[in-house]
N, C-alpha and C positions, 0 to 999 in steps of 0.2 A: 831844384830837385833836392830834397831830403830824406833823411834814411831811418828807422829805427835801430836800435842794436848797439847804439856805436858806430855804426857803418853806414859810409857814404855812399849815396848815388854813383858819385863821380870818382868810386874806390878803385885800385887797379884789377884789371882782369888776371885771373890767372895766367902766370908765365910772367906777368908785367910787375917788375918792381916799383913797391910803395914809394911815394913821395914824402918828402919832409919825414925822416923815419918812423911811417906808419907801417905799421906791420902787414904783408900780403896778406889775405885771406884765405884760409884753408879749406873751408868750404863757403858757399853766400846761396842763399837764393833770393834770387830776382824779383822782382814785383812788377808788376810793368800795369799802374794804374790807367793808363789808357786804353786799355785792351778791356780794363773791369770796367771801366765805365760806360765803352762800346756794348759789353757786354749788356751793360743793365736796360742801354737805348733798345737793344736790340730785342730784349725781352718785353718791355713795357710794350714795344709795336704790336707783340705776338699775344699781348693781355685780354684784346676784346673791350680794351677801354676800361679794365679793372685795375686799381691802385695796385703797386706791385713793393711787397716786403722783402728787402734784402737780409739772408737768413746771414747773421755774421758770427754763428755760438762756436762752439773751438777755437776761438782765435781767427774768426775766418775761415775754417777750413784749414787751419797751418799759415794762411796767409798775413796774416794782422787785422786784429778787429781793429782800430783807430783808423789807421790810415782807409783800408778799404772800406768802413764804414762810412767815413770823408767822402770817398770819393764814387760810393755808390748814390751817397745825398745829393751829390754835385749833377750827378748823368738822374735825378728826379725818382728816385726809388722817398717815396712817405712813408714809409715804417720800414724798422729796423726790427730783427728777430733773435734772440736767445735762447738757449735751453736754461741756465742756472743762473740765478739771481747775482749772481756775481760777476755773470759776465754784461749782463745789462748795468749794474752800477761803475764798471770800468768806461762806458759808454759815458755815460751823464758824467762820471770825473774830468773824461778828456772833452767836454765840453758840448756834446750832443744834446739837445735839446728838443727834438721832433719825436713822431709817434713810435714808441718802443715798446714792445711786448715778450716779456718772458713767460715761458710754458712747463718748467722742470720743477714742482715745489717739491716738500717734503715736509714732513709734521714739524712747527717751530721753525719753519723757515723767517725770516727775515720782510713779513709781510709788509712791519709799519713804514720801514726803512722802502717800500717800494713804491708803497703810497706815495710816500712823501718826496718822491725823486720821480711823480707823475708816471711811473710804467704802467702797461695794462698787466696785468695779471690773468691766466689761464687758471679758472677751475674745474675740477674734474669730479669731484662730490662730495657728498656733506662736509666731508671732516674740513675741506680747503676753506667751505663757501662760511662754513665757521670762525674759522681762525681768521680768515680776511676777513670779516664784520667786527670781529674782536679788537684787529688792526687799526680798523679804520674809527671808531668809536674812541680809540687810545688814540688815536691823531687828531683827531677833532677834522676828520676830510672825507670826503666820499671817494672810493676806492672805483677805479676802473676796472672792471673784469670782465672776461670773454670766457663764456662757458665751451669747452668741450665734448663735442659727442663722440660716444664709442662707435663709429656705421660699419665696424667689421675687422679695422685691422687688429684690435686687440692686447693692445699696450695702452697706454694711458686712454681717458676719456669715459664719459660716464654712460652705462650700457642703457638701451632704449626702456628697458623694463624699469628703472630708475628716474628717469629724463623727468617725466611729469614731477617727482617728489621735489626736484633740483630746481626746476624752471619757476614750481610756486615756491619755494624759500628766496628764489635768486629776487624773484619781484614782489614779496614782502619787505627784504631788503630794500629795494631801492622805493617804495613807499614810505619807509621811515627816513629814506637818505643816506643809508653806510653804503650803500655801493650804486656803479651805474653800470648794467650790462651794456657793452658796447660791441661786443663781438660774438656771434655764433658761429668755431672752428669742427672742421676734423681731418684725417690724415689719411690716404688712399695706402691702403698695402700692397697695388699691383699697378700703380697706374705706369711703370715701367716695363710693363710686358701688355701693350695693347692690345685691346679683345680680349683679354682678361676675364672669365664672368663678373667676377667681384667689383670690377668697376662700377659696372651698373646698379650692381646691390649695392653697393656704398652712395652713387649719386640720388638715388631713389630715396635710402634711408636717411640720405641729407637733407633732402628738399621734405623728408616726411617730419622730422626732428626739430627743422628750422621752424616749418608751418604750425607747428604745434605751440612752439614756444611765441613767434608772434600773436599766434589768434588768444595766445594768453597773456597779454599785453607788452608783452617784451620788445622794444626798437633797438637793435641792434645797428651800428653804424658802418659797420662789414661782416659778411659771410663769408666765409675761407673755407674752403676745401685742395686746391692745387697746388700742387709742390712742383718742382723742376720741371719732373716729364709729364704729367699733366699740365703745365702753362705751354709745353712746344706742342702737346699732344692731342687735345683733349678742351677745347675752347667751351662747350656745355658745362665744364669744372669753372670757368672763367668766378663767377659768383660778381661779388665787389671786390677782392683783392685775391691778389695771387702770391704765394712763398714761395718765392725760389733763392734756392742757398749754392748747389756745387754749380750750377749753368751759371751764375753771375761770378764765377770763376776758371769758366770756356770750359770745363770738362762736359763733353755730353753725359747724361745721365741716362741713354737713353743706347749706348754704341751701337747695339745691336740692330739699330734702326739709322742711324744716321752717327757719322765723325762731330765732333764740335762745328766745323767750316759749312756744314751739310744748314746748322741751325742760325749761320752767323755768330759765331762764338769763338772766340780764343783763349787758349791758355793762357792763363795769366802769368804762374810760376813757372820757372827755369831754374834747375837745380844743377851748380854745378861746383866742382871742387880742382884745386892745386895738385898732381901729381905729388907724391913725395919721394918717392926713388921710384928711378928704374937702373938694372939691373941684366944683366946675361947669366942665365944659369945653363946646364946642362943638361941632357934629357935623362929619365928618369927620375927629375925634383920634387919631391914632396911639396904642396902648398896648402897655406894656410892648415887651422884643424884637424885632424882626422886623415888628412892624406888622402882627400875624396877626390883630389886633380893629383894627378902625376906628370912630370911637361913631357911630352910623346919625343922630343929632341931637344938640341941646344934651342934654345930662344930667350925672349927679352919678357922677362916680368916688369905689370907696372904696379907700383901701391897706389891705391885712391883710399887719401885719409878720411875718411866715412863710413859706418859703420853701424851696427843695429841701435847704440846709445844715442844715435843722430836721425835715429825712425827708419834705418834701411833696412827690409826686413832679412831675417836671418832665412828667411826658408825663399829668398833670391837666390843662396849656393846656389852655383852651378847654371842659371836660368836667367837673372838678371841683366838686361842689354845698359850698354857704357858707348857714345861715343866716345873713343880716343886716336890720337893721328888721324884723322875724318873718316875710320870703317867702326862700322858697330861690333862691339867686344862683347863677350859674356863672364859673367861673375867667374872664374875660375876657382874652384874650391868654398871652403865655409866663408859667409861673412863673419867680421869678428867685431866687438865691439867699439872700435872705434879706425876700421880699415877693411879692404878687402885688395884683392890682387886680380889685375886681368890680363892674360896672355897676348901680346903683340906679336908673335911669331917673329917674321922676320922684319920689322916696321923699326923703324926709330922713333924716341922720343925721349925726353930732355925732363929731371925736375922740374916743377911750376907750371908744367904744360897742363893744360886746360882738360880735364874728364869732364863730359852733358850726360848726367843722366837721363835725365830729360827737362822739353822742353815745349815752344809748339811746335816740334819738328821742321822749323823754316830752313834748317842749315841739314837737315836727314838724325837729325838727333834722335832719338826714343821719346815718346810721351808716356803722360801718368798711364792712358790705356793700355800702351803697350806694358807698362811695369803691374801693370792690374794683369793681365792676361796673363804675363812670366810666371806669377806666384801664384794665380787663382783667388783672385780677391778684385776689388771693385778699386778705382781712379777714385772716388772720396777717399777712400785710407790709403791712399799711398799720399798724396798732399797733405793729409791731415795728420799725418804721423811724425812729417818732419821734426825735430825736436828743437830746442831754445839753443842749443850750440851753434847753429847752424843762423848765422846772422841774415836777416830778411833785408834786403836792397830795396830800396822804394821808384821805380822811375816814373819821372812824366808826374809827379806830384806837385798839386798848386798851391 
């Protein structure tokens, strides 16, 4: 088992003193690559037989692109996903060599450099399918690109009324040799709210987009339209390949329909941190910021060194669930930048003792859901906010 960070697998848990004088950890989160790569089995079953891309752009999700892109290859995920060119080239440094496709350009982006490091390339209209023939002509290589359609959600991708001008430039293109379209995408804006109407108008306008560009000589080598809650949800999305990013990370994306366990899915991350004091104050004590807690009687303050600098978010004051001594605690007062305080009433507890923020709730921990629900935001951004202080533990890595 190895770690990224500096930090070991086999590091001590909080409370436990470091060996050979390594220094304890103040906060770690956990990795538990066996659980992602359960996950990926578990998604490829629910594919419909379509190749399944493990989305790995932020870092993973907060998790670690390297490792979990390791180890989502290992559990048979054929393509790897990005949003920004940057984070596909950290891919091919650490040694990745299979099907990778980034989606994020921007004018003067870094196309030859992508060429030449074999990524697919997503484009979305003229100006891309430009600069990647310019790219590709400047490498002496034919460029892989998978054209984009707009079918409704309305961020990137090229709108229907356009498609016809995109699709004859794309196979002019590949008539002369600068590029090879290998992929026709697009991106559901609701398939997380099933029966949705818009699903249907996006699968209709898919199968109309895709047909069009075939019957004008185009072979693409996958169709992609489903992301997460479309590959658990939604098997008519199946196409040839399916993108799934936060499910290959046990978060459901979908809560309101089913828990992760509901999909065969587990959390992957466990986020947990070192007490740093505790404390007996009096009643009537101001905490933290602003004096938004005041302690209602004598009781036991504890500090969890973590804080909004480390992705906790600030607008948890007050809402935020902690286990600590094994009951679930709430954020007491502001978080601060690099700490917050939670009331144990009458409970003991000891420096270096163990805070769960959350975790997959096996021990009654809090999960990312439950920390999505506390603030009003979604389980992708509470994982994905984590920040680089906050050392990632790797387990069950081969």
């Amino acid at each position: 088992m190895t770690t990224n960070s500096g930090a070991s697998a086999s590091a001590p848990a909080p409370g436990v003193p470091a060996a050979s004088g390594e220094p304890a950890p103040r906060a770690r989160a956990e990795i538990d690559l066996a659980a992602l790569r359960a996950n990926v089995r578990a998604l490829r079953e629910r594919a419909s037989g379509a190749e399944l891309m493990a989305v790995v752009k932020s870092d993973a999700y907060g998790h670690g692109a390297v490792r979990c892109a390791r180890a989502a290859r290992e559990a048979g995920a054929g393509w790897l996903g990005t949003a920004t060119p940057e984070e596909a080239f950290a891919l091919r440094a650490a040694g990745d060599r299979g099907r990778l496709m980034c989606w994020l350009w921007t004018p003067g982006g870094p196309w030859r450099e992508a060429i030449e490091a074999d990524i697919d390339v997503s484009v979305s209209g003229m100006w891309a399918l430009r600069e990647v023939i310019a790219a590709a002509r400047a490498a002496g290589r034919t460029a892989r690109i998978q054209l984009k359609a707009d079918t409704g959600l309305g961020r990137n991708g090229c709108q229907p009324a356009d498609w016809a001008d995109l699709v004859a430039a794309a196979r002019a293109a590949e008539a002369e040799g600068t590029v090879r379209v290998t992929g026709l995408w697009s991106h559901f804006a609701c398939a997380d709210e099933p029966g949705h109407p818009s699903i249907d108008a996006q699968l209709t306008a898919f199968r109309e987009m895709t047909a069009y560009a075939e019957g004008r000589g185009l072979a693409p080598e996958v169709r992609h339209l489903a992301n997460s809650p479309a590959t658990l949800t939604l098997p008519q999305a199946h196409f040839d390949l399916v993108r799934t990013g936060i499910a290959c990370y046990g978060i459901s994306p979908i809560p309101e329909i089913g828990a992760p366990a509901d999909f065969g899915l587990r959390p992957v991350m466990t986020l947990t941190a070192a007490l740093a004091l505790v404390k007996r104050v009096p009643g009537g004590h101001g905490v933290s910021y602003g004096h938004h807690y005041t302690t209602p009687g004598e009781t036991t303050l504890a500090l969890v060194p973590v804080g909004y600098a480390d992705g906790i978010p600030r607008h948890a004051s007050g809402t935020g669930p902690v286990l600590v001594a094994g009951k679930w605690r709430t954020i007491a007062g502001r978080v601060a930048m690099d700490q917050f305080i939670v009331d144990l009433g009458g409970d003991a507890a000891a420096p270096g003792d163990e805070a769960v923020l959350f975790g997959p709730g096996d021990r009654g921990e809090p999960t990312a859901e439950d920390w999505a629900r506390a603030v009003g935001t979604i389980a992708y951004e509470i994982v994905t906010r984590i920040g680089t202080r906050v050392p990632r533990v790797y387990v069950d890595e081969r």
